[in-house]
N, C-alpha and C positions, 0 to 999 in steps of 0.2 A: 745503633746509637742508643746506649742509656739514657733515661729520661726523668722527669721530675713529677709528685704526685702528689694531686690535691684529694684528701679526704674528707667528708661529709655525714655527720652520723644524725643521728634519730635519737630521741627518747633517752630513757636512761641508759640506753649503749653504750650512749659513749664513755660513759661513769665506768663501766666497765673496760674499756680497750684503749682510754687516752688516761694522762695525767692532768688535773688541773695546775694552777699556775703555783699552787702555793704549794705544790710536789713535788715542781722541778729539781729543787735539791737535790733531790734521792736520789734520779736516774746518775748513768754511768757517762751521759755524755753530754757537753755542753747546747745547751738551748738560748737560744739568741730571742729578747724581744723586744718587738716595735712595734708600731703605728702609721698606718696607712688613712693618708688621707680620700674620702670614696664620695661620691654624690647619693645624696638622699635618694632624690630622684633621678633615674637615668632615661623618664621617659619626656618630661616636660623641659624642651632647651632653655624655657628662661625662669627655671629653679635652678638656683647654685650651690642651694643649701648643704652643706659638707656636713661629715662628721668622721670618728679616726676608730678604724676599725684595725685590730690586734691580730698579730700574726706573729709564731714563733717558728722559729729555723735553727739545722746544724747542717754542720759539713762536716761531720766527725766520718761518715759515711760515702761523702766524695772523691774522686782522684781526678776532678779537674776534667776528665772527656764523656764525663757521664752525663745526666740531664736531671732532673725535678722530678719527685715524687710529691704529690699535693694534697694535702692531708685537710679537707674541708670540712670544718666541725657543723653539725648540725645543729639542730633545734633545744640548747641548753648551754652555757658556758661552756667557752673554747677552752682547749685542751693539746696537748702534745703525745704522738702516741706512744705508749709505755715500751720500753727497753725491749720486754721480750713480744712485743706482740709482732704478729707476722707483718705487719708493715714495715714494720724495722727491719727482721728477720731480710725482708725483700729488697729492703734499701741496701742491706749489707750485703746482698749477695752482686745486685746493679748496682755499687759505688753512688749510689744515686745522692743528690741532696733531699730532706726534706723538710715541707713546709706545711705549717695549719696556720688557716686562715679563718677567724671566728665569725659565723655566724652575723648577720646583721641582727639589730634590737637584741641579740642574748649576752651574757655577759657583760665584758666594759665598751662593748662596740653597739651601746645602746643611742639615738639619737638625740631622744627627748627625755626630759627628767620626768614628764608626766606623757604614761601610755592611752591616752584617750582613742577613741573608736578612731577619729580625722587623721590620729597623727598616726594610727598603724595599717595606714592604707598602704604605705612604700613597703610594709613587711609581706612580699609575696615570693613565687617562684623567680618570676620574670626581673626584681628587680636583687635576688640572691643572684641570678645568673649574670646580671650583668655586672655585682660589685668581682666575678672571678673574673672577667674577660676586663674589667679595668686592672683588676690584680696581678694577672700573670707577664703581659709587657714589663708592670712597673716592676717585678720582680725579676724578671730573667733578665732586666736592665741591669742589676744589682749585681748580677755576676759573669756579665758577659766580658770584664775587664781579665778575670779567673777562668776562664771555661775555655779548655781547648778545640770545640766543637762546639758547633751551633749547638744548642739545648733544646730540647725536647718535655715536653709536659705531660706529665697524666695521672688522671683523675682517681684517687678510690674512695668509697664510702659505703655508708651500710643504713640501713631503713631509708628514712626519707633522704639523709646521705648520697647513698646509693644513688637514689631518682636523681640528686642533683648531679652528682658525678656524670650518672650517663644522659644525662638532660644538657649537661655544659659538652660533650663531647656531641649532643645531634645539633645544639645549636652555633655551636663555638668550633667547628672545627680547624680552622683556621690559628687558634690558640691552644687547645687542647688533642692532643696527640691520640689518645685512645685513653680505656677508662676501665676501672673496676668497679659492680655495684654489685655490691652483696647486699643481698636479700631487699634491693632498689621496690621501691613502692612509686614505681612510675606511671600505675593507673590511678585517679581519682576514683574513687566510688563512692557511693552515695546510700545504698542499704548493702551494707558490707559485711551479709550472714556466712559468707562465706567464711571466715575469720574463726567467727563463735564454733563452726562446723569443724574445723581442725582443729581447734582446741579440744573438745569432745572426741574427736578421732583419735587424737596423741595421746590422751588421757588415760582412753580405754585399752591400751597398751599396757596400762598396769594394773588392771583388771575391773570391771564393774564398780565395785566395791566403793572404792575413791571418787566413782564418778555418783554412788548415791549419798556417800558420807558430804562431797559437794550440794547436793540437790539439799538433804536435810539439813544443810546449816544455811543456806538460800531463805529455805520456807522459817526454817525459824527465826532469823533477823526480821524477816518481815511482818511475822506475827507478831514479838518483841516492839517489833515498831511501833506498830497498828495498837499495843497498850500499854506499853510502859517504853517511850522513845530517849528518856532519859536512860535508861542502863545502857541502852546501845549505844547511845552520845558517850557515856562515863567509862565504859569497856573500851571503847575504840579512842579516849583521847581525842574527840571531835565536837567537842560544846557546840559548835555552830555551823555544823554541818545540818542541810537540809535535804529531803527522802531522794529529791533525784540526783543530786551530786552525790548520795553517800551508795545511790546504785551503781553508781558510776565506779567507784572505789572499791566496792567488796567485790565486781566481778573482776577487778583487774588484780586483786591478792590471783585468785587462781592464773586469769590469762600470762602473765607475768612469768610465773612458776613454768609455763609451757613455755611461752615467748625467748624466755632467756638457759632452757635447757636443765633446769632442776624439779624436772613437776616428780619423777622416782621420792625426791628427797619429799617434796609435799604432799605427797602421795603416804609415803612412811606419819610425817607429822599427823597429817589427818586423824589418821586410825589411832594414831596415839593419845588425841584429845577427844574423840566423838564424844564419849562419856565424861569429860569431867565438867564440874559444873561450873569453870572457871575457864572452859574450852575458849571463850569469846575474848576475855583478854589474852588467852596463850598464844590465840590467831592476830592478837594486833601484834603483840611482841613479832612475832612471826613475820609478819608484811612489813615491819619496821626495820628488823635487821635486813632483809630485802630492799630495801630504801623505796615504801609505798605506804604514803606516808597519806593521812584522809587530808588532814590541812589543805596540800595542794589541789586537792578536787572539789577544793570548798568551795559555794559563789562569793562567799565573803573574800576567799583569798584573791579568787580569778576577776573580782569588779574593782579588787584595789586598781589603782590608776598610776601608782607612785611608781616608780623604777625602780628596778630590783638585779642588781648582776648575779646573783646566787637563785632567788624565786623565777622562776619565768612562766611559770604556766599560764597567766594570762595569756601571753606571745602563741603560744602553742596552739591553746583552743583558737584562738584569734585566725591561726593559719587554718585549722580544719573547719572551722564556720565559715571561713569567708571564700575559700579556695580549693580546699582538699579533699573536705567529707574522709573517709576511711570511718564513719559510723557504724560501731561495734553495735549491730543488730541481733534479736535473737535468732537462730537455727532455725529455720525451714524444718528440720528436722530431730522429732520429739526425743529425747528433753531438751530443752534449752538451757545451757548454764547460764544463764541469767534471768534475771528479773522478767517477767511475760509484759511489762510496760513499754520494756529497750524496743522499740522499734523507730522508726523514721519522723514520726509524729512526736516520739520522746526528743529527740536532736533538734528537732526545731525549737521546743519548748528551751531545751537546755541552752542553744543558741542566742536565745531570746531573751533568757533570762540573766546569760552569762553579760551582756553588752547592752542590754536594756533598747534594744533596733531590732528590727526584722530582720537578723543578717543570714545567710543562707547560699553555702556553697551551687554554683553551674558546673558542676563537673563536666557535662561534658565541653565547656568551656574550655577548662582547664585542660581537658585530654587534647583538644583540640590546637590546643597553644605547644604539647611537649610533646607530643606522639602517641601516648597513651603505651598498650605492648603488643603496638605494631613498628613502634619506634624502629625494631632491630631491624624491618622490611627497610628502612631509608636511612638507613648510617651504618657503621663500622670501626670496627677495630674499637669493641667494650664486651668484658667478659660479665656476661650476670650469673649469678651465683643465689642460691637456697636451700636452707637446711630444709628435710623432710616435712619434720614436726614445726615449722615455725607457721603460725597463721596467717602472717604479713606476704609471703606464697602467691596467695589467690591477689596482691594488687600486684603482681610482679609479673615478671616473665618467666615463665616454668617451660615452654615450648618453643626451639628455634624456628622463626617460619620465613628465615632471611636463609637467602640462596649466596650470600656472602662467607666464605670462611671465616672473616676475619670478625662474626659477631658467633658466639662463645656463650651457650647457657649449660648450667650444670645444675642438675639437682641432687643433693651430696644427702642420700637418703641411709641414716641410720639411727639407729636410738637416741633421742635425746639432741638431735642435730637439727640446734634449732636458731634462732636468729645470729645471722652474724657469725655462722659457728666457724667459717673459715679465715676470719680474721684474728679470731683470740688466737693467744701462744699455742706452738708446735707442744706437744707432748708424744712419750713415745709409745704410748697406749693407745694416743690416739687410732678409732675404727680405719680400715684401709682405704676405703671410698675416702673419708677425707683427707689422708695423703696421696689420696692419687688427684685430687681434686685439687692441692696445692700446687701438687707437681706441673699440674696445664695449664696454673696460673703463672708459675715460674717461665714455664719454656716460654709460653706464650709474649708475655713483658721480655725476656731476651730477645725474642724472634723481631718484635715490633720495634725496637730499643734498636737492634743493630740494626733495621731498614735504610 
């Protein structure tokens, strides 16, 4: 039996592999959107407080006995995934329908017009999980008049995504059929050097070199800081950036470059700016065209309180101070591409500062509520997936330790194979690992689809 799939992305991923709303145009296939009406709260029975959360759909893709593909956007304005990406690719091969459902607080499926600390207590895992499992009835209600077969549901997504996808498939089974999480960050962590360490691993894949031309533009910002903190402000287009939000920002120009599979390309840039004396704005151009942008790491941006369906970073940090942790620590081991302050004691500061409260993730709370990655020991039928080089790796599942067939990890180890890298478009260059790696995604969704 064909199925239906909810997707879930992370970070700027999604920017990458979906459409925003005001793109639909362009694509080749019609996209349908509405508004679902969801519970703020799903855990308190006598809050009823509503609000209408946005979900786009086609059935350009369907032939009526297939099921739902669910395409659950993550932590950033909802989206539609793009023509060629392999979602689509997947939907067209399973007739499947699909669906993205946005994100609660991001986007227009924001609750409150003011994000105060009280009002983004409903923005957690627990209560994303349950706006799908109120969504997927009310959805497959929609086409059960059309469906020649019962329907079937299932999950994909990528970074925090991913964890939700395979997080609705350990908690929801019952509504969610099986699941795809690439590059799923289903662990919490709390000093997450592990991250800063693969970044430095992947790096030095294109030789030494890049990793000190890294180190020296490090020590020099921070000397720059420490006497003349206006050029830094003035080079970087960041007036009102302050030292620990703007460390936050110049390590993630490089993590980025690794995270999203072009660090060859900044790796090239580097050595082409070391020497000019103008290297510092070349590097903001740089992270700009990238879309890393210091603005959003600013606390002026992240303490506004206003609603923002394009801004969200408040929402984000909001999720990893209160919830997630995933704090980009420095390496255990020397050197460290970042700042020697980023440690654990930095986070709380930044925490503290960002929300003006003591606020401070229990991960193992958190792990305790979703499985953590042991999850795959007590559920099934969810393939997890991870590019080599991507640092998000070490919160994930990299090792099957489940005695189930039907729980599916791959690690699609080759150059530059890094976040997410199995959901962007099929190319015919593409390394063979990653199409053999699509290929067991494929069989696999047939295999489960026709059960």
């Amino acid at each position: 039996m064909k199925g239906l799939v909810l997707c879930l992305l992370a970070f700027v991923a999604a920017q990458r592999l979906t459409m925003s709303p005001k793109e639909f145009n362009a694509s080749k296939i019609e996209i349908i959107a509405e508004t679902f009406t969801n519970l703020i709260d799903h855990i308190n029975p006598f809050n009823q407080a509503t609000f209408k959360q946005r979900y786009w759909y086609t059935f350009d893709k369907w032939n009526n006995k297939s099921s739902i593909l669910l395409w659950v956007c993550g932590a950033e304005e909802g989206g539609f995934p793009k023509d060629k990406s392999f979602i689509m690719t997947l939907a067209a091969e399973l007739h499947a329908v699909v669906v993205a459902l946005e994100h609660r607080y991001y986007g227009a499926s924001i609750p409150y017009t003011e994000l105060t600390v009280e009002r983004l207590q409903y923005l957690n895992p627990t209560q994303a999980l349950a706006d799908i499992a109120w969504f997927v009835p009310f959805f497959k209600n929609k086409l059960n008049d059309r469906a020649k077969r019962p329907l079937k549901v299932f999950a994909i997504g990528g970074g925090y995504g991913g964890a939700l996808a395979a997080w609705a498939r350990y908690k929801y089974p019952h509504l969610v059929d099986g699941a795809l999480s690439s590059s799923g960050i289903v662990n919490a962590v709390l000093d997450f050097h592990l991250f800063d360490e693969q970044v430095k691993n992947s790096i030095y894949k294109n030789g030494s070199k890049c990793i000190e031309n890294i180190l020296n533009l490090i020590k020099e910002v921070q000397n720059t800081w420490n006497n003349n903190t206006w050029s830094i402000k003035r080079d970087y287009r960041a007036p009102y950036i302050e030292w620990d939000d703007f460390m936050f920002f110049f390590s993630d120009i490089f993590v980025q470059a690794v995270q999203f599979g072009y660090k060859t390309k900044m790796c090239a840039f580097l050595k082409s700016i070391i020497e000019d004396k103008d290297k510092h704005k070349k590097l903001s151009q740089f992270e700009e065209d990238h879309m890393i942008t210091p603005n959003s790491y600013s606390f002026e941006y992240i303490r506004t309180i206003q609603a923002d369906p394009i801004n969200n970073y408040r929402q984000w940090t909001y999720q990893f101070c209160s919830s997630l942790g995933y704090f980009n620590t420095i390496s255990h081991n020397d050197p460290p591409l970042r700042f020697k302050e980023m440690d654990v004691e930095y986070w709380k500061r930044y925490c503290a500062k960002s929300f003006d409260t003591s606020l401070f993730p229990d991960t193992f709370h958190t792990n305790s509520l979703y499985g953590d990655i042991r999850m795959g020991e007590h559920t099934s039928k969810i393939i997890f997936t991870n590019g080599s080089e991507d640092p998000w790796q070490w919160a994930g599942i990299r090792l099957n330790t489940s005695k189930s067939k039907d729980i599916i990890v791959l690690l699609i180890d080759c150059s530059n194979c890094a976040h997410l890298v199995d959901l962007q478009p099929e190319e015919v260059d593409d390394p063979q690992v990653l199409k053999n790696a699509r290929n067991v995604i494929r069989k696999t969704f047939i295999q489960w689809f026709n059960e």
